[in-house]
SEVEX-699391 format. One record per residue: residue in three letters; residue number from 0; z, x, y of N, C-alpha, C in turn. Coordinates in nm, 4 decimals. Example, Ala and Ser with C-alpha at 12.3 -4.5 7.8 and 13.67 -1.06 7.14 Angstrom:
// residues 2
- ala/0/0.7800/1.3190/-0.5690/0.7800/1.2300/-0.4500/0.7800/1.3200/-0.3300
- ser/1/0.7080/1.2850/-0.2250/0.7140/1.3670/-0.1060/0.7870/1.2900/0.0030
This chain:
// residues 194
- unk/0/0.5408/-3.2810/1.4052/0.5510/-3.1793/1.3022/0.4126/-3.1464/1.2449
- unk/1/0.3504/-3.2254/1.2351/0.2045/-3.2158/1.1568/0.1362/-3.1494/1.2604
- unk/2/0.1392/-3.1496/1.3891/0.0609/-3.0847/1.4961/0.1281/-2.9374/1.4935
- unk/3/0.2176/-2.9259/1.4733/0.2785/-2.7518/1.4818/0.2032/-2.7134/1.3480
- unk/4/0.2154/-2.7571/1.2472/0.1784/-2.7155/1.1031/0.0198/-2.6832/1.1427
- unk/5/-0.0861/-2.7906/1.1842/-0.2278/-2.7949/1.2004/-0.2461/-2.6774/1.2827
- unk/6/-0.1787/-2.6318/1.4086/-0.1898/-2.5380/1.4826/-0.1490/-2.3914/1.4166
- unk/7/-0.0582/-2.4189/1.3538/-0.0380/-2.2702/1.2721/-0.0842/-2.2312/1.1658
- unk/8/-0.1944/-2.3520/1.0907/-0.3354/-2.3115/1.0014/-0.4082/-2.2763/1.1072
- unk/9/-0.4368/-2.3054/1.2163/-0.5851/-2.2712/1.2765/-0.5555/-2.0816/1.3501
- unk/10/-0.4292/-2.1026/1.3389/-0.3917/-1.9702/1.4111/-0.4229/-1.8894/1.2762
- unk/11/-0.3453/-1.9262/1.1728/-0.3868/-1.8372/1.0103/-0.5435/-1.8131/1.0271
- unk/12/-0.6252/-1.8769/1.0271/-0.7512/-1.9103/0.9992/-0.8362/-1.8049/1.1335
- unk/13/-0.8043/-1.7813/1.2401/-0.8315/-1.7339/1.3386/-0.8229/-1.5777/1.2720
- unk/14/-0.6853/-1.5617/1.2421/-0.6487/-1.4418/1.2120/-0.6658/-1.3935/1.1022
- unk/15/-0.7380/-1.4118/1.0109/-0.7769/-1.4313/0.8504/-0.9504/-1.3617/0.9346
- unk/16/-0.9613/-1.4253/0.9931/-1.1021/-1.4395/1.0421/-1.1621/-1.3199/1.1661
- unk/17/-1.0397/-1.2840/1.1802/-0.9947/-1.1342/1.2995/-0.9806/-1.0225/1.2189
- unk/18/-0.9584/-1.0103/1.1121/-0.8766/-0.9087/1.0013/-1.0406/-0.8836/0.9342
- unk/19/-1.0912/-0.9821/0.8802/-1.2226/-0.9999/0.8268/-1.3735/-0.9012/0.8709
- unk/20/-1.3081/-0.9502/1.0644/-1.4090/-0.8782/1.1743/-1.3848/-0.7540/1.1763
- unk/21/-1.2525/-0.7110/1.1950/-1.2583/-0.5756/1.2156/-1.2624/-0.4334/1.0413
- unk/22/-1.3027/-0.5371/0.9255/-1.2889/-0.4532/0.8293/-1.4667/-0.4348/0.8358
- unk/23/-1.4988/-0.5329/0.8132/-1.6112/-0.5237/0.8502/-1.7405/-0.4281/0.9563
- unk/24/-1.6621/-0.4361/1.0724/-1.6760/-0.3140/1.1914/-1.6546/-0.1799/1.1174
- unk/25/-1.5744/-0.1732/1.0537/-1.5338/-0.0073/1.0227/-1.6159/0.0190/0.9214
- unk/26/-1.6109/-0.0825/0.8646/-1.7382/-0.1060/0.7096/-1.8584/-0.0464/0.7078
- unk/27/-1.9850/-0.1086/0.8484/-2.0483/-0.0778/0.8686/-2.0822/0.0925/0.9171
- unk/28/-1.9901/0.1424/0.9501/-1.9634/0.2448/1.0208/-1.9520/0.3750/0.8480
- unk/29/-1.8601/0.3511/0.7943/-1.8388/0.4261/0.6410/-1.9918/0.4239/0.5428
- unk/30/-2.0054/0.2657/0.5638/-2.1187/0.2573/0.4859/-2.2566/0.3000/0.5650
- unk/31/-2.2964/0.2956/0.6538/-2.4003/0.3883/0.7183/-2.3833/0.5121/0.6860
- unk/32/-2.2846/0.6177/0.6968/-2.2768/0.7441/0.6310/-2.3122/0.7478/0.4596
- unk/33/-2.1933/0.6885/0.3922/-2.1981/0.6628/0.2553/-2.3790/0.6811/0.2316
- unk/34/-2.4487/0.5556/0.2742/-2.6116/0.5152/0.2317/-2.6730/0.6274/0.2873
- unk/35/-2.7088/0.7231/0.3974/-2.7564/0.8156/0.4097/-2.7292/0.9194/0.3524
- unk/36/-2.6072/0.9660/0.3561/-2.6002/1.0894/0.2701/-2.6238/1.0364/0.1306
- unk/37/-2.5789/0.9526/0.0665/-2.6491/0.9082/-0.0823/-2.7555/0.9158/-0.0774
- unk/38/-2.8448/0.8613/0.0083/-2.9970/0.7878/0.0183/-2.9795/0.6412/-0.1394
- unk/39/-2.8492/0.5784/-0.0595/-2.8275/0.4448/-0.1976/-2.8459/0.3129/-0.0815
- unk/40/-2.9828/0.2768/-0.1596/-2.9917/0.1189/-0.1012/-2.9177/0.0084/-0.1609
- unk/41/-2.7998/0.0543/-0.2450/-2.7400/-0.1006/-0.2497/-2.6262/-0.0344/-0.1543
- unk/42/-2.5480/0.0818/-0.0868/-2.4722/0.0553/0.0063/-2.5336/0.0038/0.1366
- unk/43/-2.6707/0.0820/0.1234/-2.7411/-0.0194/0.2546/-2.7300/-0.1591/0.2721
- unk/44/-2.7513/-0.2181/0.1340/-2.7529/-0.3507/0.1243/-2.6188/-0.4029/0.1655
- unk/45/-2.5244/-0.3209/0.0775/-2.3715/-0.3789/0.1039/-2.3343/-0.3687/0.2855
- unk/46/-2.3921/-0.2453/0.3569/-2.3925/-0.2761/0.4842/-2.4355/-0.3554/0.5992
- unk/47/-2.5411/-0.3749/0.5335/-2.6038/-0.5291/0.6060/-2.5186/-0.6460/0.5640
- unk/48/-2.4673/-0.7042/0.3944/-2.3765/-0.7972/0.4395/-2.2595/-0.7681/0.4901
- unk/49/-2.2606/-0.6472/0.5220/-2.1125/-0.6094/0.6420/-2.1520/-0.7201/0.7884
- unk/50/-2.2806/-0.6892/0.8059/-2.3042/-0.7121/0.9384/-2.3442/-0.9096/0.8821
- unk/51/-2.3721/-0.9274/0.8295/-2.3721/-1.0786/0.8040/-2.2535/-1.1393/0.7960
- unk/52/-2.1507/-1.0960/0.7157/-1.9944/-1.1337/0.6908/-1.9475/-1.0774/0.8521
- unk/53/-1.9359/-1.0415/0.9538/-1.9092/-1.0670/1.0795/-2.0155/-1.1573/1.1706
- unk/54/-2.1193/-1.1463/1.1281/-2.1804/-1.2898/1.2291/-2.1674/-1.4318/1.1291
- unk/55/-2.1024/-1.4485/1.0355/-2.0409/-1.5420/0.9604/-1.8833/-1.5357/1.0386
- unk/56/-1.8105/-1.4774/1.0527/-1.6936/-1.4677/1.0975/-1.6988/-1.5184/1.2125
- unk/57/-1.7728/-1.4343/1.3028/-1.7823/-1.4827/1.4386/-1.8334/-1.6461/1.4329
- unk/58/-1.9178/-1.6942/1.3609/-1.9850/-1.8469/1.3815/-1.8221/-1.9602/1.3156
- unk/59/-1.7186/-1.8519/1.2513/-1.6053/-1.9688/1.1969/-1.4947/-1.9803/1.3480
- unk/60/-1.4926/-1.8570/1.4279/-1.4467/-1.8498/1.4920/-1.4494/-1.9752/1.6293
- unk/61/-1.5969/-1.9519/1.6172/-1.6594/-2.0317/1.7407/-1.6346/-2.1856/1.6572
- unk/62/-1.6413/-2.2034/1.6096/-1.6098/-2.3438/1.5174/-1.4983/-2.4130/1.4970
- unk/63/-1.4070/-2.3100/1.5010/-1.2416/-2.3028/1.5052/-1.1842/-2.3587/1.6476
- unk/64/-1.2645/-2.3253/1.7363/-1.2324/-2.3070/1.9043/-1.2305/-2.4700/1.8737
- unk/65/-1.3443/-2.5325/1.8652/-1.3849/-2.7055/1.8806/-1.4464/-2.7779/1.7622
- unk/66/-1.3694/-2.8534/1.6756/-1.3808/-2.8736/1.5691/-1.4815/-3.0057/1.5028
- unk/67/-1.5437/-3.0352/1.6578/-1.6438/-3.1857/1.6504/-1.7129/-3.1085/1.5371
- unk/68/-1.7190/-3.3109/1.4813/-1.8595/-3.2553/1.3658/-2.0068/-3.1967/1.3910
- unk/69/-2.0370/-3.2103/1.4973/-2.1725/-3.1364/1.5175/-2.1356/-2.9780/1.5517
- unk/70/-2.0556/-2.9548/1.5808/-2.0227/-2.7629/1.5716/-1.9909/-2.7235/1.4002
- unk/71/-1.9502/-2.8033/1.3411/-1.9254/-2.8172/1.1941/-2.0306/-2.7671/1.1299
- unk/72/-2.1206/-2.8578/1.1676/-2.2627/-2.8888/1.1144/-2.3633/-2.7251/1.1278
- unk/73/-2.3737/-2.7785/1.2622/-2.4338/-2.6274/1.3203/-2.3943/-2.5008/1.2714
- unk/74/-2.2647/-2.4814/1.2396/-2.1786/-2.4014/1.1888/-2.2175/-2.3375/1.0492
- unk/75/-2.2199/-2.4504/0.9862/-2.2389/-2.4324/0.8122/-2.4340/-2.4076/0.8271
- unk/76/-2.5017/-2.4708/0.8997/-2.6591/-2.4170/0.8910/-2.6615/-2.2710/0.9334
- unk/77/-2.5959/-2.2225/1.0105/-2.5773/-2.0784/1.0901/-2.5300/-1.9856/0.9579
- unk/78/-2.4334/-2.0580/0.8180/-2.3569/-1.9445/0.7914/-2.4584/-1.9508/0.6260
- unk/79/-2.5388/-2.0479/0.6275/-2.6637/-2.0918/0.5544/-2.7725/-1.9889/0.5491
- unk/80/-2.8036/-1.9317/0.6811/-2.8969/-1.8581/0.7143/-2.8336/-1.7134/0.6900
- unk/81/-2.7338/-1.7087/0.7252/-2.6712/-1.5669/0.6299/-2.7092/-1.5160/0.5244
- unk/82/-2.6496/-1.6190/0.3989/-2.6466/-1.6178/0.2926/-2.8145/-1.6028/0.2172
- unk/83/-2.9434/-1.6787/0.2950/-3.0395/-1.6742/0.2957/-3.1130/-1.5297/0.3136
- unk/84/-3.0773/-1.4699/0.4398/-3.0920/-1.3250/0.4592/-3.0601/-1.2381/0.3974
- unk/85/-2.9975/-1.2753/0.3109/-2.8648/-1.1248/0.2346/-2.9370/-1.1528/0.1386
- unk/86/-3.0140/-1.2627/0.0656/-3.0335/-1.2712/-0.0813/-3.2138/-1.1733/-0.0592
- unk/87/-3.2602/-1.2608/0.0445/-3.4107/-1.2059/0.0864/-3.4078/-1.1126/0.1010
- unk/88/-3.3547/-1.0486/0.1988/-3.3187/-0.8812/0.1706/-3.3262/-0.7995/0.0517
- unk/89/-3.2043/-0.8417/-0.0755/-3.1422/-0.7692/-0.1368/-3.2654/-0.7843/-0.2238
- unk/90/-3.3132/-0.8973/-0.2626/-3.4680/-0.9120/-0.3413/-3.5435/-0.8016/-0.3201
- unk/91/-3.6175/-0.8004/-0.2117/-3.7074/-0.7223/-0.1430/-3.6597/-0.5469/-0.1737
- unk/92/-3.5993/-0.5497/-0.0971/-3.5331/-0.3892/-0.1163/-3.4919/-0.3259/-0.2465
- unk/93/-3.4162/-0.3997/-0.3819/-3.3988/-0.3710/-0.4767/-3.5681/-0.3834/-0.5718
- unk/94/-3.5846/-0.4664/-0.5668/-3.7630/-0.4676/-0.6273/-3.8497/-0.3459/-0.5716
- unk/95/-3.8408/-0.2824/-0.4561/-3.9166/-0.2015/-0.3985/-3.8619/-0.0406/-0.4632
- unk/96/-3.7343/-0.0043/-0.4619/-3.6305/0.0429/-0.5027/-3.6719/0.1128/-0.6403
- unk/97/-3.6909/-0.0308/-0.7186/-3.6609/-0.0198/-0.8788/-3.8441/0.0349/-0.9005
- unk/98/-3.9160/-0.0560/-0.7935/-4.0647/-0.0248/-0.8594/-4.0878/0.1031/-0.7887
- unk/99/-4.0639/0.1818/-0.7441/-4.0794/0.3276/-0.7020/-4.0138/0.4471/-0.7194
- unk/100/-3.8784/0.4089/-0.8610/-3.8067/0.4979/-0.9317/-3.7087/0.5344/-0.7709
- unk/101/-3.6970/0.5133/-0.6930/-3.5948/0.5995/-0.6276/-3.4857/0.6569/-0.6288
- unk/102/-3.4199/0.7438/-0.6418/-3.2786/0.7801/-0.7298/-3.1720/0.8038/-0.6536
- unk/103/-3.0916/0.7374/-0.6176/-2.9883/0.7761/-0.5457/-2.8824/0.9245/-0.5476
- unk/104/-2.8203/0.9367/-0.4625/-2.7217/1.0438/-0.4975/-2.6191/0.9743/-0.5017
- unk/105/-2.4896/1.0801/-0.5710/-2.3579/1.0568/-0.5705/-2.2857/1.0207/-0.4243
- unk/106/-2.1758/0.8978/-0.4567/-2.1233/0.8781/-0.3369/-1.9778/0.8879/-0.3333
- unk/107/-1.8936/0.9606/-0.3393/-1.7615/0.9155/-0.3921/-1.6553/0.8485/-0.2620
- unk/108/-1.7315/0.8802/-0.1135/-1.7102/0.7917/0.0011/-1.7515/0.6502/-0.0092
- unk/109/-1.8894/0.5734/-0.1099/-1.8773/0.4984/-0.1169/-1.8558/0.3771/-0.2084
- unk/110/-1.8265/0.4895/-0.3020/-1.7457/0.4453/-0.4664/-1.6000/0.3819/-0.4118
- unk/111/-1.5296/0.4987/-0.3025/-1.3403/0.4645/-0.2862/-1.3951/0.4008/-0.1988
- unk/112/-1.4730/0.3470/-0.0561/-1.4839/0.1989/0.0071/-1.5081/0.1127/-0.0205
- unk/113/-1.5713/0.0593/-0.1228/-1.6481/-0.0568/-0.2175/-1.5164/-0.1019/-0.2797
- unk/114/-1.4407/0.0161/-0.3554/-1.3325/-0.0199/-0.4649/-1.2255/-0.1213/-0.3271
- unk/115/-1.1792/-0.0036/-0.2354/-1.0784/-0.1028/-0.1449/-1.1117/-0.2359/-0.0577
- unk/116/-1.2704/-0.2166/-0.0787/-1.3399/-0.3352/0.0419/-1.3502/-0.4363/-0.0894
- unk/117/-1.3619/-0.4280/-0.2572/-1.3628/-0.5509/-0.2732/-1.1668/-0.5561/-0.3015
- unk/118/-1.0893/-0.4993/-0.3529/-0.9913/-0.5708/-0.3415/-0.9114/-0.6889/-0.1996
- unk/119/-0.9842/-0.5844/-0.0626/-0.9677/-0.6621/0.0757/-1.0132/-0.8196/0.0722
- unk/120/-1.1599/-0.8006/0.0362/-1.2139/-0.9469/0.0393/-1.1720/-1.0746/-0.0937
- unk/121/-1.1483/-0.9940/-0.1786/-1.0813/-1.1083/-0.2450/-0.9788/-1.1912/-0.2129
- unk/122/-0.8940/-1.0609/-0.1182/-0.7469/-1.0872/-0.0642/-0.7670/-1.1988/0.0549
- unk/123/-0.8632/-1.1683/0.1278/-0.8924/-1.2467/0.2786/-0.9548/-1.3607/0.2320
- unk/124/-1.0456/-1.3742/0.0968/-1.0740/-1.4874/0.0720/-1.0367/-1.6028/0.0130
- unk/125/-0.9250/-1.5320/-0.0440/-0.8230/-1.6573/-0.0944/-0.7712/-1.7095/-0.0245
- unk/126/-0.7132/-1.6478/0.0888/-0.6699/-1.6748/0.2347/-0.7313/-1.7806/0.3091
- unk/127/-0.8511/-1.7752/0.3160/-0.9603/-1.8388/0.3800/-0.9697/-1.9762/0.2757
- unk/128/-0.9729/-1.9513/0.2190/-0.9961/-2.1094/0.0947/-0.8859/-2.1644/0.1172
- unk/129/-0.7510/-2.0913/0.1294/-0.6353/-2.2059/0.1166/-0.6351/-2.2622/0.2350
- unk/130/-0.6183/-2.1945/0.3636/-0.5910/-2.2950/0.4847/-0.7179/-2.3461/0.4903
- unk/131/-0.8763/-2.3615/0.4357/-0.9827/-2.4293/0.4807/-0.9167/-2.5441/0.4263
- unk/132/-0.8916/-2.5136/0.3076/-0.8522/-2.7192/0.2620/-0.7265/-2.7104/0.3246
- unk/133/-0.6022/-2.6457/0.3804/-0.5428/-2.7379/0.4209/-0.5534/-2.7892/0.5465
- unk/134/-0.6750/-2.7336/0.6096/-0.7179/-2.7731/0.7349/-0.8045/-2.8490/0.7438
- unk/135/-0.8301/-2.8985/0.6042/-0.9758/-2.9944/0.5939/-1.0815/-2.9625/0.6511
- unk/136/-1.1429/-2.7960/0.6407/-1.2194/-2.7582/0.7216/-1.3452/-2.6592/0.6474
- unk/137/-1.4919/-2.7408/0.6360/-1.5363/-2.7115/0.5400/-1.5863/-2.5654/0.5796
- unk/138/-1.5811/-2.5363/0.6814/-1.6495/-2.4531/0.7914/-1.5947/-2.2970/0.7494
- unk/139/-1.4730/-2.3188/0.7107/-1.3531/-2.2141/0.6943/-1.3737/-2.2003/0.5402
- unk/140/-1.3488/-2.3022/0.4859/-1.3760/-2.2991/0.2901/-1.5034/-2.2478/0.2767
- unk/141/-1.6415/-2.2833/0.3372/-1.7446/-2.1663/0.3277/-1.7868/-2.0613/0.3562
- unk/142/-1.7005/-1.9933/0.4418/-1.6946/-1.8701/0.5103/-1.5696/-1.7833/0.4041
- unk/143/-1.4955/-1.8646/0.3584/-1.4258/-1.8144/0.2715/-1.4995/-1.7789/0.1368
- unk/144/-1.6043/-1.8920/0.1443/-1.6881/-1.8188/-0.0092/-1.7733/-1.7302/0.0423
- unk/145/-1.8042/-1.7215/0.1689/-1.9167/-1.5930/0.1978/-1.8234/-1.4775/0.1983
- unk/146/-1.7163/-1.4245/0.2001/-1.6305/-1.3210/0.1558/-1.5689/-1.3304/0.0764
- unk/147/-1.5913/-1.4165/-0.0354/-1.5508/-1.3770/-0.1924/-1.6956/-1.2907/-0.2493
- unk/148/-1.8186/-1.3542/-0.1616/-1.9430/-1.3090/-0.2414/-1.9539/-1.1782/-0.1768
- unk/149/-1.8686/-1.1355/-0.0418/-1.8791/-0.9921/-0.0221/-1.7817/-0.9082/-0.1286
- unk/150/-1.6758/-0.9520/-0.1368/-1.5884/-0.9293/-0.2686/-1.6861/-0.8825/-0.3851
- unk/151/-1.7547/-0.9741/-0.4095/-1.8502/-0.9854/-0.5717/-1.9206/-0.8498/-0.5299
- unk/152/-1.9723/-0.8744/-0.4080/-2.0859/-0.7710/-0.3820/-2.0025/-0.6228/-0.3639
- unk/153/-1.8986/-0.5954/-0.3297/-1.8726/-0.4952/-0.3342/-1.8783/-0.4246/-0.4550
- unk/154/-1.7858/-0.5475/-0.5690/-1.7586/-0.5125/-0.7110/-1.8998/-0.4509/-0.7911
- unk/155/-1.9921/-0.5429/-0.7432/-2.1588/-0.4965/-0.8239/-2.1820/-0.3498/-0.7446
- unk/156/-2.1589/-0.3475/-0.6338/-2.2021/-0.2049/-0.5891/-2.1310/-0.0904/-0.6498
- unk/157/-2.0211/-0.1291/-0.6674/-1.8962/-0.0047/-0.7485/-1.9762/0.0313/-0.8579
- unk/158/-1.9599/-0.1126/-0.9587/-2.0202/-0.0535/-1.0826/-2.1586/0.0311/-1.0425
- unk/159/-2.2584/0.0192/-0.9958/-2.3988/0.0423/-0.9786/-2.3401/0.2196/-0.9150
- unk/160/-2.2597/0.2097/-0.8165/-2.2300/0.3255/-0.7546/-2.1645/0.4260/-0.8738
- unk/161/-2.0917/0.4322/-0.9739/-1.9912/0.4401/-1.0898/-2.0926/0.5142/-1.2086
- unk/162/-2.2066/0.3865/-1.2408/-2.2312/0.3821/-1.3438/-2.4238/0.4735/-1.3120
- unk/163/-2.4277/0.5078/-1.1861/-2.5012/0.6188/-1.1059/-2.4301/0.7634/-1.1440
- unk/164/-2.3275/0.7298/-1.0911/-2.2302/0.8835/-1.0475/-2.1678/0.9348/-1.2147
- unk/165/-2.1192/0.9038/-1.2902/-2.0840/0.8468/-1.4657/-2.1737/0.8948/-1.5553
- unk/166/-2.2910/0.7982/-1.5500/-2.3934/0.7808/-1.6542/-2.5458/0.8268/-1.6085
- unk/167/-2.5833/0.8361/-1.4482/-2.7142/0.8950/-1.4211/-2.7886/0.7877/-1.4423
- unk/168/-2.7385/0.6368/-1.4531/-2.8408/0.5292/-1.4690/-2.8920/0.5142/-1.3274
- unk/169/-2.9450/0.5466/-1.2890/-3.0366/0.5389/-1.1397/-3.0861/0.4173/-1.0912
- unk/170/-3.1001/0.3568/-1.1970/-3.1321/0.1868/-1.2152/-3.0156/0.1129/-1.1605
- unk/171/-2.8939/0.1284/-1.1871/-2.7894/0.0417/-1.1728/-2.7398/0.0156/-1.0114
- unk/172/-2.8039/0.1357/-0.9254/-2.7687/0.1037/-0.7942/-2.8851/0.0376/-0.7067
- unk/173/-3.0304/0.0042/-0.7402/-3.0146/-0.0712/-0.6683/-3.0031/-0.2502/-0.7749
- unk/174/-3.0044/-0.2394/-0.8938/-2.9835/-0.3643/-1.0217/-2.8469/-0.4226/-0.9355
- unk/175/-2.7530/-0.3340/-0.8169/-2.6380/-0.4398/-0.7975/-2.7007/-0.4996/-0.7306
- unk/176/-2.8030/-0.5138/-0.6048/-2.7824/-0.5945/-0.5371/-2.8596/-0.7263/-0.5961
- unk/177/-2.9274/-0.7168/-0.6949/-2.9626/-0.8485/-0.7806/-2.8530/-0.9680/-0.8021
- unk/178/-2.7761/-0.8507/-0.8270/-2.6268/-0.9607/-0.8613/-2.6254/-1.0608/-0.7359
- unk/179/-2.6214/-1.0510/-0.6260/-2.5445/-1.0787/-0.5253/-2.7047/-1.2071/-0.4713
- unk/180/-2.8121/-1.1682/-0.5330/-2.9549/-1.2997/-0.5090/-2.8585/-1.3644/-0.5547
- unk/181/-2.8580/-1.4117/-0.6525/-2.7976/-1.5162/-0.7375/-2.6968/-1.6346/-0.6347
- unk/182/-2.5928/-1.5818/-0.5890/-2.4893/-1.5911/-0.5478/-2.5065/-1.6587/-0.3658
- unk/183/-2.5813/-1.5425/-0.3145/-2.6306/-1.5932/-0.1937/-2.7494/-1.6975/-0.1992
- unk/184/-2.8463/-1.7234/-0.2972/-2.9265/-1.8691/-0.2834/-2.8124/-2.0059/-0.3176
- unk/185/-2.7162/-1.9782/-0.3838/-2.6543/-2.0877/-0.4936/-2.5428/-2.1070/-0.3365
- unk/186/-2.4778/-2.0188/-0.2651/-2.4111/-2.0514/-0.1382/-2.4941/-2.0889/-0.0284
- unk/187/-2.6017/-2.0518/0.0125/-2.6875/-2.0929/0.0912/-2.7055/-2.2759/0.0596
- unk/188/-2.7323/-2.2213/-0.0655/-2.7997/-2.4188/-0.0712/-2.6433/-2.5184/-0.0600
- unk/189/-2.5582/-2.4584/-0.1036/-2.4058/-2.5420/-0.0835/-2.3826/-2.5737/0.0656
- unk/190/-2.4159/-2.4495/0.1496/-2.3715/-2.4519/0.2570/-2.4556/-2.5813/0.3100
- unk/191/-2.5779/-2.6115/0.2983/-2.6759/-2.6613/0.3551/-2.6061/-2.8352/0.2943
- unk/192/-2.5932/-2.8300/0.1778/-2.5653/-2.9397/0.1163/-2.4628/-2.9901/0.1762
- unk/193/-2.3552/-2.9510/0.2589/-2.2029/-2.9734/0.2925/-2.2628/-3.1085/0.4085
């Protein structure tokens, strides 16, 4: 009984992790339009962790297949270096951003994708947290927090996208992806710590 149960978390977890990939795929695709016709570097930003939250997906996947502790391991340094990239990035680009006044345009393509992409990732990431612990699988519980922090990150881009399109604060779109430093050093170093 415990082997049917273990097998039908890893199948959840597979498919949690399939659902994840392909929102993501389409993600990148909306949000490349969205950021050009805006000219808004925090959907840029939010599109690059599109493309990080699927090579995070893909590294739980491959982890999922064979569950030795050294794929574990390897696993969580791989989804480490993500979280590392997304923060270095979002630094860089928002500082460059803010110190050269750049002003975005209105996006209302990527105001309504942000709004449904963070309710998605909250949804997939609760998902992801519950079968990681009941699979005792830290691999899955941190990949589950790297799409709550796409969640977060969507939410900071809304407001920034909102409070652009609203108020004309020009500041606030690329000030989201600051939010999301925070978040990606403090998961990076967890991941590393596991």
């Amino acid at each position: 009984m415990a082997a049917d149960r273990h097998k039908q978390l890893l199948v959840r977890g597979r498919l949690l992790e399939l659902v994840t990939l392909g929102w993501n795929a389409v993600g990148i695709v909306v949000l490349a339009i969205a950021a050009v016709s805006a000219r808004s570097v925090a959907l840029a930003g939010f599109g690059l962790d599109s493309l990080i939250e699927i090579g995070a997906s893909t590294v739980v996947l491959w982890e999922l297949a064979d569950v030795a502790a050294m794929r574990q391991k390897r696993a969580m340094q791989l989804i480490a270096v993500a979280f590392v990239a997304l923060a270095l990035y979002l630094s860089v680009q928002s500082t460059l951003v803010l110190v050269a006044g750049f002003r975005p345009h209105h996006s209302v393509l990527g105001i309504v994708w942000t709004a449904v992409t963070a309710v998605a990732m909250f949804l997939l990431a609760k998902g992801k947290a519950r079968t990681g612990v009941a699979l005792d699988n830290p691999v899955l519980r941190t990949e589950g927090r790297v799409t709550f922090v796409d969640g977060v990150l969507a939410s900071a881009v809304l407001l920034g996208l909102v409070c652009n399109a609203a108020l004309g604060w020009w500041w606030a779109d690329p000030g989201a992806g600051y939010v999301l430093v925070y978040y990606g050093a403090r998961e990076a170093h967890g991941a590393l710590a596991q």
